[in-house]
N, C-alpha and C positions, 0 to 999 in steps of 0.2 A: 184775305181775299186777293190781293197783292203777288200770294205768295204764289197762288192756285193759278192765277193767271200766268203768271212765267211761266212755271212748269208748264200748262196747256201749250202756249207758245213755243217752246223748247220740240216738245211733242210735233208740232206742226211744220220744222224745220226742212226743208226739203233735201231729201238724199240724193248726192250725186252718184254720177254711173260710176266710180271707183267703187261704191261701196255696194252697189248689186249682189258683190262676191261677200257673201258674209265671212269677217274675221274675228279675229280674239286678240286678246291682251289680258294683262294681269289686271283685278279688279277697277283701276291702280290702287297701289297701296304707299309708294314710294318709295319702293325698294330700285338695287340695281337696274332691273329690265324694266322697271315702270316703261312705258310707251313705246316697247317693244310690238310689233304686230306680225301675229300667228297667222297661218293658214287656214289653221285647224284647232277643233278644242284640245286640251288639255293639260300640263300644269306648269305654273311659270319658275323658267330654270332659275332663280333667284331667292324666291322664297315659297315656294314649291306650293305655293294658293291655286286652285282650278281657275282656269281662263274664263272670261266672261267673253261673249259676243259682242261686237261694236257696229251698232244699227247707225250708226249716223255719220255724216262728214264731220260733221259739228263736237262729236267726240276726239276723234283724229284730231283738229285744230289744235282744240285744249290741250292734247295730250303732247302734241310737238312744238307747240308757239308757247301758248300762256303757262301750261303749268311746271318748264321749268325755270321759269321766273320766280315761281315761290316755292319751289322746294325744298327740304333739310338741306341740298346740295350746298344752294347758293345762298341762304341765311342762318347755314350752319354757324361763321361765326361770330351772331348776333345773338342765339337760340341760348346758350349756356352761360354768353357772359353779361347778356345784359335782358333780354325779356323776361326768361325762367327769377330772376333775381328781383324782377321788378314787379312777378306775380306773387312774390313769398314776401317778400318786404309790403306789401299793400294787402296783402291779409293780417298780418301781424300789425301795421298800422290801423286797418279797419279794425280788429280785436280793443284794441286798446280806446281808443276813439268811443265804440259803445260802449264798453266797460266805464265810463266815463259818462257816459247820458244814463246808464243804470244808474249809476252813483248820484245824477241830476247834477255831476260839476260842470264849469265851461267848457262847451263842447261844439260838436259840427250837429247838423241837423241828422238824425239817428239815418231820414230817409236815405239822404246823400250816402252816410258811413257805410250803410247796407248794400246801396246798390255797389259802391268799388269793391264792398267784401265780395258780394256775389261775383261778380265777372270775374273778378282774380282768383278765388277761388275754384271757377271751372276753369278756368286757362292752367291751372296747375293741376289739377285735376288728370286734365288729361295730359300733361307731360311728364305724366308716372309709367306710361305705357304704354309700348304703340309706336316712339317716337328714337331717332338718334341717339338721344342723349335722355332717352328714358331713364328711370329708378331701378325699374323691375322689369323681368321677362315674363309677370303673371299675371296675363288677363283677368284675375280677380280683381284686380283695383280698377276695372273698369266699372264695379258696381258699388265703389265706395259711396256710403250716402250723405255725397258732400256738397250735390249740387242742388242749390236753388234757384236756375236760369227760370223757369216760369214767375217768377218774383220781382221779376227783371222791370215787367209793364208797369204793375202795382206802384212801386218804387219811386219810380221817374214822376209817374204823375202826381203821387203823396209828395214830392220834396218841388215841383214845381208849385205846388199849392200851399206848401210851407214855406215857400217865401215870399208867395204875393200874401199869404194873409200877414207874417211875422210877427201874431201873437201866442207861437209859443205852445199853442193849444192842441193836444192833442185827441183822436175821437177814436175813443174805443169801439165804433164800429167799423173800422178800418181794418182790423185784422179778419174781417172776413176775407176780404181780398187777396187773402196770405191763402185760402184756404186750397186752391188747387193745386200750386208748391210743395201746402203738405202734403195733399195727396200722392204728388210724385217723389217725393222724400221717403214715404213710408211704401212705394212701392220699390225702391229702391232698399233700403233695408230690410224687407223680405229676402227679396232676390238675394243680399248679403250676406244672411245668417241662413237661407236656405239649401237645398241640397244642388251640388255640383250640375246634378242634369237640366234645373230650370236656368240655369243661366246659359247651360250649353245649346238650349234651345232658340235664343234668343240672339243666339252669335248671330252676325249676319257675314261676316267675313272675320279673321282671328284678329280686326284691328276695332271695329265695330258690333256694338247691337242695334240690336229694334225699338228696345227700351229708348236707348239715347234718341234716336229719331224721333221717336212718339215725343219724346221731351222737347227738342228742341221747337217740333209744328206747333205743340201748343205754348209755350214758350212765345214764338215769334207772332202768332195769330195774336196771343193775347199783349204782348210787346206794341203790335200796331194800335190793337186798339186803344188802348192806354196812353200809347204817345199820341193819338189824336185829341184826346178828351185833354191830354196836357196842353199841348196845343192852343186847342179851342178856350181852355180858362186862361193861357197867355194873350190870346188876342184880345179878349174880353178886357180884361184887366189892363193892359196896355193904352186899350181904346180910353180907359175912364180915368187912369193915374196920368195925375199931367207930370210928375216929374219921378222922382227913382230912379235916374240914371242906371248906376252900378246893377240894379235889380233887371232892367231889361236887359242889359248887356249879356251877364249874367248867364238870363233864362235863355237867350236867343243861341248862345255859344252851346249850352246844355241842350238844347235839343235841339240842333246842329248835329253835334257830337252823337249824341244817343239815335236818330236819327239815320246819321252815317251806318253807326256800330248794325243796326239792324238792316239797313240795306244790305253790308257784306252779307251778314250771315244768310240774309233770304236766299241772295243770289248762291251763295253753298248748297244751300239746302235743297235749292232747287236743282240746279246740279245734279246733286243727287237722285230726286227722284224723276226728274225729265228726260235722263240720258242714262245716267249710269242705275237705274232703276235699286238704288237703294243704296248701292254701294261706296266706297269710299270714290272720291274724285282724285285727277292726279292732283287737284291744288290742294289735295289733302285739306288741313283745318288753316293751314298757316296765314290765309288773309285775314281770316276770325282771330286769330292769336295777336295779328299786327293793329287790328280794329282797336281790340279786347286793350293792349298795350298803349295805344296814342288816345283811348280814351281815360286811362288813370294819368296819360303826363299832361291832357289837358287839364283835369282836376286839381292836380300838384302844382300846375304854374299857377292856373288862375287863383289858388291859397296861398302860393308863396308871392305874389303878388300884392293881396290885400287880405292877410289870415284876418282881420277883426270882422270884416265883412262876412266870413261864413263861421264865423262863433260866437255863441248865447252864452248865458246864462243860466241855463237849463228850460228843457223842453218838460210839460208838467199835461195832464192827464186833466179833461175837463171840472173834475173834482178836487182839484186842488193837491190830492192827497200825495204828497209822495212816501212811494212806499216801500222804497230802498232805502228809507236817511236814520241814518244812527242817533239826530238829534232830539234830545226829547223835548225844550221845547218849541222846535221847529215841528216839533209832531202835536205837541198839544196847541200851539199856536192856529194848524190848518184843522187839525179837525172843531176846533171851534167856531172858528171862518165859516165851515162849511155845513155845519151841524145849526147853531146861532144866527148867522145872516148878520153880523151888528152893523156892517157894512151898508146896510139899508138906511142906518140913521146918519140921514145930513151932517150932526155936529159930533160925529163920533172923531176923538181925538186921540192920540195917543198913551195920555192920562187914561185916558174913558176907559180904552182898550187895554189897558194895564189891569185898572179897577175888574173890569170886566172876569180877564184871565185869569188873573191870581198871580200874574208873572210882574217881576219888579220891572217899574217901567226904564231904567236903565240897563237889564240884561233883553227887555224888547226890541231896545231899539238897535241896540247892538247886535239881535241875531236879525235884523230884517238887513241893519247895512252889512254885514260881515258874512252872516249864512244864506240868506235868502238873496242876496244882492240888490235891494232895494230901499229907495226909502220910504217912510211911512206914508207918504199919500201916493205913492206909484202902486204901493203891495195894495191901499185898499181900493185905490181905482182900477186895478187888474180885475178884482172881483166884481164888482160894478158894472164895469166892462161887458164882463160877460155875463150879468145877470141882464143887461142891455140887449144883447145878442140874443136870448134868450126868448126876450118881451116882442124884439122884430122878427123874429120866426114865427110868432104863434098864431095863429089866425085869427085869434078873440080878438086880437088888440089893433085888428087891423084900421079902427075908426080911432083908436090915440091918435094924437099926435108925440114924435119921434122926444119933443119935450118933455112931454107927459112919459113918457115911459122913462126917460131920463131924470126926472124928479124921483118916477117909483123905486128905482136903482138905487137914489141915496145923492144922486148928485143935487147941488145947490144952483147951480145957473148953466144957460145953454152955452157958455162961451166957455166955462169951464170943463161941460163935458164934449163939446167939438174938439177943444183941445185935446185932452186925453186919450177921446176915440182914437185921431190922428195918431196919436204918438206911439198908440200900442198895436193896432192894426194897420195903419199906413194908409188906411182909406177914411172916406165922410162916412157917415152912416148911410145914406143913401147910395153909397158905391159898395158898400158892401151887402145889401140888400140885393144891391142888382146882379153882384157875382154870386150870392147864394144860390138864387132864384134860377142862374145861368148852369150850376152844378149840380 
């Protein structure tokens, strides 16, 4: 909404009498004669693109004050020795990072890993082509299907909600949210393996497509929405957590940052379609690249600052199972958990649970402290826990009380499971009730 109103605005700008006299210029594209102005149409003696008409004073400005402020010109050389470098080393660290939540070792929260994959990702992306210090002079890698900027929104509010809850829990209905990313992923992959003339249709200038556009508005439309709903569960959450330091700080710098990131790119985007009605601008992408960049050194310092703070123990699926682990019996251990329930009995001990399994109760305990990274009343109050969360969801139980439901669980007294709660979600049970009900 945000976005639509700029541009309308942009629209609205009032033309002065210089520009009565319609002119031209090159789309801009950033080449030599970028902000050159024609009399007359037709094609710019530089990189020989047909001239576009310049309806606005407000075009003129940009093209002589602001954008060569950020041109290849003048951060030429920052472009090769240090951004481009900083987008290739944070995919290759994102890579490694999930590779690492697949496996379920100690890791960063998958949400976080993904969204720096994502932005660095298209930052390198597109300095394959197009640019100075490009790769290639073949607009084909403009349809490489590498981008997942509409995953951007999804993301941000998943990993802000991953650390007010901090149990670790992941909800398989969450990837629907992923699902309009695919859809632009897989329309990009057509267009990649398809025939030369659908993509030549789609050019909108030899630097840009249409696709990309279409990507970005839904991208950024869904980006706002999502960083408001993140938002609104930080307020919430803030409101009811009396303490967390490091956790508000934290969230407040992250969507600050993330925040910032989608102001630039709005203001681009609109750019584009308020003045230069599609076309590239002369600030070209490079504020988006500078965003795109000072939001991965935010991420790097605030880890090299306190890396235990944003690393677990592994993030696990609400059924316990994981289903990357090589261990068999870390595998026979959870699907018993899960399948059995023994967790429900009050006086279940680690004997019990041995007897139980069939597993000796000195190779148990040693894979819950060694594999699992817990110990035996943490791994079977996790379960508890969220057979807890469970009993507060449901509507039947809305006349228990929060004790009673915490007897059904397995726990023995209300001062042993307040504690617990606390310790694995960060909240009372009654503040977590109130953030669910909130989301």
């Amino acid at each position: 909404m945000l976005l639509l109103l700029f541009a309308a605005w942009l629209q609205l700008i009032p033309i002065s009498d210089s520009t009565q006299i319609r002119r031209y210029q090159c789309p801009p594209c950033g080449c030599e004669a970028d902000g050159h102005v024609h009399s007359g149409p037709g094609t710019c003696e530089s990189c020989q693109m047909p001239l576009v008409p310049i309806e606005s004073a407000t075009a003129i400005h940009i093209d002589q004050s602001i954008g060569p402020l950020f041109n290849d010109g003048a951060l030429g050389i920052f472009y090769p020795k240090l951004i481009y470098p900083v987008f290739v080393i944070s995919i290759l660290m994102g890579l490694a990072l999930f590779w690492k939540f697949l496996t379920h070792k100690k890791t960063m929260d998958p949400f976080l890993t993904l969204f720096i994959l994502v932005i660095a990702s298209y930052g390198f992306k597109n300095q394959i082509y197009g640019v100075d210090n490009g790769i290639t002079n073949n607009p084909y890698y403009l349809y490489l299907p590498i981008s997942w900027i509409v995953a951007i929104g999804p993301l941000i509010w998943l990993h802000v909600n991953m650390v007010i809850q901090k149990d670790r829990q992941l909800k398989r209905r969450w990837t629907y949210h992923f699902l309009p990313a695919g859809m632009i992923w897989l329309g990009y992959f057509v267009l990649a393996i398809g025939p030369d003339s659908w993509r030549t249709r789609l050019m909108i200038t030899p630097f840009e497509t249409a696709f990309s556009h279409l990507e970005q508005i839904i991208a950024l439309m869904l980006g706002w929405g999502y960083w408001y709903l993140a938002f609104r569960s930080y307020r919430i959450w803030s409101g009811v957590a009396s303490n967390h330091v490091k956790h508000k700080k934290w969230l407040r710098t992250f969507l600050l940052t993330t925040g910032s990131l989608l102001s630039v790119w709005s203001m681009i985007i609109s750019l584009n379609i308020g003045i230069y009605k599609g076309g590239i601008t002369t600030l070209t992408y490079n504020p988006l690249w500078l965003a795109i960049f000072f939001t991965i050194l935010v991420v790097t310092v605030a880890f090299l600052r306190d890396s235990k703070f944003f690393f677990s123990n592994g993030y696990q699926w609400p059924d316990n199972v994981n289903a990357w682990s090589n261990h068999p019996v870390e595998q026979q251990l959870e699907d018993f958990m899960q399948s059995e329930k023994p967790y429900l009995d009050p006086e279940l001990s680690l004997n019990k649970l041995a007897q139980q399994t069939g597993i000796n109760s000195k190779l148990l305990s040693a894979t819950l402290n060694k594999g699992v990274g817990q110990n035996f009343y943490d791994y079977v109050n996790g379960y508890r826990i969220d057979e807890v969360k469970k009993l507060l969801l449901n509507q039947e139980n809305k006349n228990l009380t929060i004790e009673a439901m915490a007897n059904m669980a397995g726990f023995k007294s209300k001062s042993s499971f307040n504690m617990a709660f606390k310790k694995v979600t960060q909240m009372t049970p009654r503040e977590f009730l109130k953030h669910e009900q909130a989301t």
